[in-house]
PASEBA-958139 format. One record per residue (C-alpha): residue in one letter; x, y, z. Coordinates in steps of 0.1 Angstrom, whole numbers, padded with zeros to 4 digits, always signed. Example, Ala and Ser with C-alpha at 12.3 -4.5 7.8 and 13.67 -1.06 7.14 Angstrom:
<torfis>
a+0123-0045+0078
s+0137-0011+0071
</torfis>
This chain:
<torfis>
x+0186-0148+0015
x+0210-0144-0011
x+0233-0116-0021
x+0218-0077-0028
x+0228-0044-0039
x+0212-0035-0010
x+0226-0045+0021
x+0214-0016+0045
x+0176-0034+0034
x+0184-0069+0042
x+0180-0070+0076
x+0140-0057+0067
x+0136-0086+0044
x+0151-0075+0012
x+0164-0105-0010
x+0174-0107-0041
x+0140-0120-0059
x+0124-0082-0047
x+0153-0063-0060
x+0149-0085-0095
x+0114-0076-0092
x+0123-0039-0085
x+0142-0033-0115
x+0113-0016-0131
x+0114+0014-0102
x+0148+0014-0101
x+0154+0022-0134
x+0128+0054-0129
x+0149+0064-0103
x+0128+0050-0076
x+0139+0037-0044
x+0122+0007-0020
x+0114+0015+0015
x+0094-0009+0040
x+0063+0005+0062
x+0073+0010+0096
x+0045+0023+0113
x+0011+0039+0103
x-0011+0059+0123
x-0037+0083+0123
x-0031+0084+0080
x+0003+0090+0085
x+0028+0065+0069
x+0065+0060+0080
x+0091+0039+0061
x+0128+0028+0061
x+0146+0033+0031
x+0186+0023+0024
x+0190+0062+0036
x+0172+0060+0067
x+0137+0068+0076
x+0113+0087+0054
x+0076+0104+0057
x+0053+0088+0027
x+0033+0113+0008
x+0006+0097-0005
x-0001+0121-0033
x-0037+0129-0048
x-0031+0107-0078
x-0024+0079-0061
x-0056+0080-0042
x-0075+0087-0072
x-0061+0053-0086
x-0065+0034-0057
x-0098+0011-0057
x-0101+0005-0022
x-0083+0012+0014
x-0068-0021+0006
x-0046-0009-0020
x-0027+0022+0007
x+0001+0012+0025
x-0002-0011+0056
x+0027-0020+0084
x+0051-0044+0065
x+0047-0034+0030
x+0074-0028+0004
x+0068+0005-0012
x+0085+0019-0039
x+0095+0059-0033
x+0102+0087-0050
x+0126+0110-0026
x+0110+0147-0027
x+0130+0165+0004
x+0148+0154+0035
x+0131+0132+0057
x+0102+0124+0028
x+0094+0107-0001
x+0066+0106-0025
x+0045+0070-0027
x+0050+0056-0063
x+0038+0021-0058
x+0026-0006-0034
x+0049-0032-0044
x+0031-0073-0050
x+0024-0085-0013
x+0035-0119-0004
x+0012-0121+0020
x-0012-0102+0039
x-0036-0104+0069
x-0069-0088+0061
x-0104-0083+0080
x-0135-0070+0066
x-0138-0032+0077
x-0171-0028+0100
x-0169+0011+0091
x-0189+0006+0059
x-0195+0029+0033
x-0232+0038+0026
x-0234+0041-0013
x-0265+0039-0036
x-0287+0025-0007
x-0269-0002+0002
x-0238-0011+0028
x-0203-0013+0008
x-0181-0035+0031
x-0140-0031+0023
x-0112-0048+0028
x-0086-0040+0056
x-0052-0048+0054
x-0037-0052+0089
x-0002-0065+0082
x+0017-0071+0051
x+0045-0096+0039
x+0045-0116+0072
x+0056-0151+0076
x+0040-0164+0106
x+0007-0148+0123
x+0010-0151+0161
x-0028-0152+0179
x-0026-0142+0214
x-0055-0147+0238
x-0053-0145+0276
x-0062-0178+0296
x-0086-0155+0318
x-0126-0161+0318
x-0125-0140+0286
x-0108-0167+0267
x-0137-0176+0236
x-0130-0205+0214
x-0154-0190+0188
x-0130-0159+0184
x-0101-0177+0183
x-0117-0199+0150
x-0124-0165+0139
x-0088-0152+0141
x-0076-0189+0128
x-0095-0187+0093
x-0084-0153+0084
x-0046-0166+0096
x-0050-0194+0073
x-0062-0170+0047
x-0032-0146+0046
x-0007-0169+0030
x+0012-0170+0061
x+0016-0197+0092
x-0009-0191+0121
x+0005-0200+0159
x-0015-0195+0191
x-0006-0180+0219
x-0022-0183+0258
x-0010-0160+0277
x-0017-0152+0315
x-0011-0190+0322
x-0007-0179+0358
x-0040-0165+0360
x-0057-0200+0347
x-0067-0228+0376
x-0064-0257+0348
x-0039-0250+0320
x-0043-0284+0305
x-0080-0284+0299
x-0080-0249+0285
x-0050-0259+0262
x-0068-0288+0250
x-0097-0272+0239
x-0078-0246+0219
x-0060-0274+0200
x-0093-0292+0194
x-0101-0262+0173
x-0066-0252+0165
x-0065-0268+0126
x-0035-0282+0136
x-0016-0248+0145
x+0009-0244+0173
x-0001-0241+0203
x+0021-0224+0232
x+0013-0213+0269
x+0032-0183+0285
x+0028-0163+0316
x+0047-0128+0302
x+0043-0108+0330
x+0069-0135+0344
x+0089-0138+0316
x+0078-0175+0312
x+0074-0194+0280
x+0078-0166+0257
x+0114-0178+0246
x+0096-0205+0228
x+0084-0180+0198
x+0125-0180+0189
x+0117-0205+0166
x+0096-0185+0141
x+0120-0149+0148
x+0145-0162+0120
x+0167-0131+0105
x+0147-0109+0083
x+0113-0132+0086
x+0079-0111+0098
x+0058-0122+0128
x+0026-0104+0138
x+0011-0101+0170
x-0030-0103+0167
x-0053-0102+0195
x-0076-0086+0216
x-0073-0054+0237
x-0058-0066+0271
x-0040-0103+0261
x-0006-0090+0265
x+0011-0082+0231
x+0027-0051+0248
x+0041-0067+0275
x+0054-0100+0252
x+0066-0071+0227
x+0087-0059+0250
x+0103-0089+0262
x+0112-0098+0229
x+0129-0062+0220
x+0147-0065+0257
x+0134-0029+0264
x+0099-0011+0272
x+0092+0000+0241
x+0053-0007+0242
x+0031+0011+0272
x+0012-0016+0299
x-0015-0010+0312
x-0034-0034+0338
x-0067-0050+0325
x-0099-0039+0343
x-0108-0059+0376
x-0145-0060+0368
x-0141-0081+0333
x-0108-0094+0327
x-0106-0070+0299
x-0077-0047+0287
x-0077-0011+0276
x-0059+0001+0242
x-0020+0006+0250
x-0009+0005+0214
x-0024+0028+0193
x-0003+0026+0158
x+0009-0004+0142
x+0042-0009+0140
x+0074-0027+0128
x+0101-0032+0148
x+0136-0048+0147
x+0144-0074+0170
x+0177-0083+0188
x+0178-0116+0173
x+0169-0104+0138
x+0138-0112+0130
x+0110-0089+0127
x+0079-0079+0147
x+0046-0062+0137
x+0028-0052+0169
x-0009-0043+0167
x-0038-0022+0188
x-0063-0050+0204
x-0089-0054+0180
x-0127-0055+0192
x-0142-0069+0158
x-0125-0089+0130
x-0145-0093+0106
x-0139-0120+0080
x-0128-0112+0043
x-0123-0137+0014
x-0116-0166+0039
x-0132-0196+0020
x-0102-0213+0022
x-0089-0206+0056
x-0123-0216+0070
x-0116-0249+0051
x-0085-0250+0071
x-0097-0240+0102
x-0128-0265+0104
x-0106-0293+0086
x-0120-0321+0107
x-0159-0310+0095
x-0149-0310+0062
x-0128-0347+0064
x-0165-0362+0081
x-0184-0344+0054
x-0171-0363+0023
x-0183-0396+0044
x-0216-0387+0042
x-0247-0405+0023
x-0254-0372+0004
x-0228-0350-0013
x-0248-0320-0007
x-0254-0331+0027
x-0266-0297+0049
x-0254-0320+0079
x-0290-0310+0098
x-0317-0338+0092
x-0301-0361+0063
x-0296-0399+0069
x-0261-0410+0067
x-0245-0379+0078
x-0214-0383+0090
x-0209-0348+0110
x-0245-0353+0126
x-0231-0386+0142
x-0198-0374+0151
x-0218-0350+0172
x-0240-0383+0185
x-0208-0398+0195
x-0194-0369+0209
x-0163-0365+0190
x-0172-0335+0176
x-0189-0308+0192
x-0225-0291+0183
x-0208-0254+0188
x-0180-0264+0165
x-0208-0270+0137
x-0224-0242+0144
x-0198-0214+0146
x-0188-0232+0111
x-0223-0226+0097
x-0224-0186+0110
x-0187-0178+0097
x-0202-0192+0065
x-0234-0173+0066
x-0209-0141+0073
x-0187-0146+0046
x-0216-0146+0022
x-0232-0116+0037
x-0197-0100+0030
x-0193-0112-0008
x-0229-0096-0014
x-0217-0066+0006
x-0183-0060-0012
x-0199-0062-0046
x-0224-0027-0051
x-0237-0044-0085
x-0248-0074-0072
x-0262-0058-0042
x-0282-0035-0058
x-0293-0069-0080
x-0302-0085-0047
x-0326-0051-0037
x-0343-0050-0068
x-0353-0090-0065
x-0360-0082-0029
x-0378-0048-0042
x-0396-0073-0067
x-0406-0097-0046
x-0424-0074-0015
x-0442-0061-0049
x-0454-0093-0065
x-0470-0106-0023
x-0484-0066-0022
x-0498-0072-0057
x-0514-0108-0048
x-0527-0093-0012
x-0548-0064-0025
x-0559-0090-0058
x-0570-0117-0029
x-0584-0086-0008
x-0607-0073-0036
x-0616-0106-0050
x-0631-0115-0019
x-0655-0087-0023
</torfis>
């Protein structure tokens, strides 16, 4: 990790490349602190003195552009101390990486819907997607999950839990790496302590895994098997639908035994996609490879001869859901590029606007020329 004037940091993730890069906040007597946990617009961070409150100040939100540029769990912040136990937010330092979703609690501005970017998790190495092997196990929300992974800048792995609760482990695990991209794939039963141990391999010292998945999969109960302790509330998942109710409530960072660092997250009913062009590349890899065989390079892969991903679906290698989850992220992630920019949205009402006008215009012309 290399050498730093900052030792009491390195166990966070601190290296010498950020401190180089700090130099700037140093020198206006600033100090770094990592996010810890937020919650409820509260921000808590670890600095080389120990842990602070953020104040995120009223300039500071008048500068920020979006949610997406306040602290999230796992970012690197630089501080300004104010009193004991708090420090004033200065910057958001450059994130390395960053798990986003689009945030379904859009803003209504100018007659439109403003849709904003969410950061979940910040400067994490390795994305960790849980899902239960239960009747509530969906292949579609696992892509989902999977091309926002991809997107972040860090490695995705997937994890099915509640392997004891599954009557044919080896089918369901073979249809998750069918869609998988090529990501790790790992069963474990952690209410039994099995087949967690495997996830050692990405807990290196000072390297950040989160935990994503919905409400009920288990991330509480494989938190605390990883911190050794009950740190996280359990609750049981409801009998009538397999599904879980919200235990964690904050995000939160936490330091494990074996050095490496853990982001633990509420269960997440929507996750909505946000600039994932190139994760959903990633995570439909095998629809993109059959695509550049067929006859026509614009190929809409519906009714064209010679298309490649229409007879992969003929011969069965490739399934008709798997084209068509592909085709409705892409639909979404255009609805969201019109939604996150206002200008071109109101563009897109005043064609619309102009449009409904023109057919009302040609109606009434047909109606009274009739007469």
């Amino acid at each position: 990790m290399g050498a730093t004037p900052r030792p009491a940091l390195e166990p966070l993730g601190w290296d010498a490349r950020r401190e180089t890069a700090f130099a700037v906040h140093a020198a206006a007597g600033q100090v770094p602190g990592r996010v810890l946990g937020t919650a409820r617009g509260s921000v808590r961070a670890r600095t080389e003195s120990g842990d602070v409150s953020v104040i995120v100040q009223r300039g500071f939100r008048r500068d920020a552009l979006t949610t997406a540029d306040f602290p999230a769990v796992g970012d690197w912040l630089a501080l300004e101390p104010v009193a004991d136990g708090q420090a004033a937010l200065r910057a958001v330092l450059p994130r390395a990486s960053r798990f986003a979703r689009g945030d379904h609690d859009a803003q209504r501005i100018q007659g439109g819907i403003h849709a904003e970017e969410q950061v979940v998790a910040a400067n994490v190495d390795t994305v960790i997607i849980v899902a239960a092997l239960t009747r509530d196990l969906n292949l579609r929300r696992l892509e989902r999950y999977l091309a926002l992974a991809w997107s972040s800048g860090a490695d995705p792995v997937v994890l099915l839990n509640k392997a004891d609760l599954c009557d044919d482990v080896p089918a369901r695990l073979g249809e998750v790496r069918a869609i998988a991209g090529g990501a790790p794939v790992l069963v474990a039963s952690a209410l039994h302590g099995e087949g967690v141990d495997a996830l050692a391999a990405w807990f290196g010292a000072g390297r950040t895994v989160v935990l994503l998945g919905s409400s009920g999969v288990g991330k509480s109960t494989i938190t605390n098997l990883l911190l050794g302790e009950a740190r996280q509330a359990v609750r049981d998942v409801r009998e009538d639908d397999s599904r879980g109710r919200h235990t964690t409530t904050a995000r939160e960072l936490f330091v494990l035994p074996s050095g490496g660092l853990l982001i633990d997250t509420p269960g997440m009913r929507s996750m909505g996609l946000w600039e994932a062009d190139e994760g959903l590349e990633r995570a439909f890899e095998e629809i993109d490879a059959l695509a550049a065989a067929c006859r026509f390079s614009d190929c809409t892969h519906e009714v064209e001869p010679g298309c490649a991903v229409l007879a992969a679906i003929e011969a069965g290698t490739l399934t008709a859901d798997r084209l068509r989850a592909r085709r409705k992220l892409q639909r979404e992630l255009g609805a969201v590029a019109l939604r996150s920019d206002p200008v071109e949205q109101r563009r897109s009402a005043k064609r619309f606007g102009r449009i409904v006008r023109e057919a009302g215009r040609a109606a009434e012309q047909k109606r009274y020329g009739a007469r």
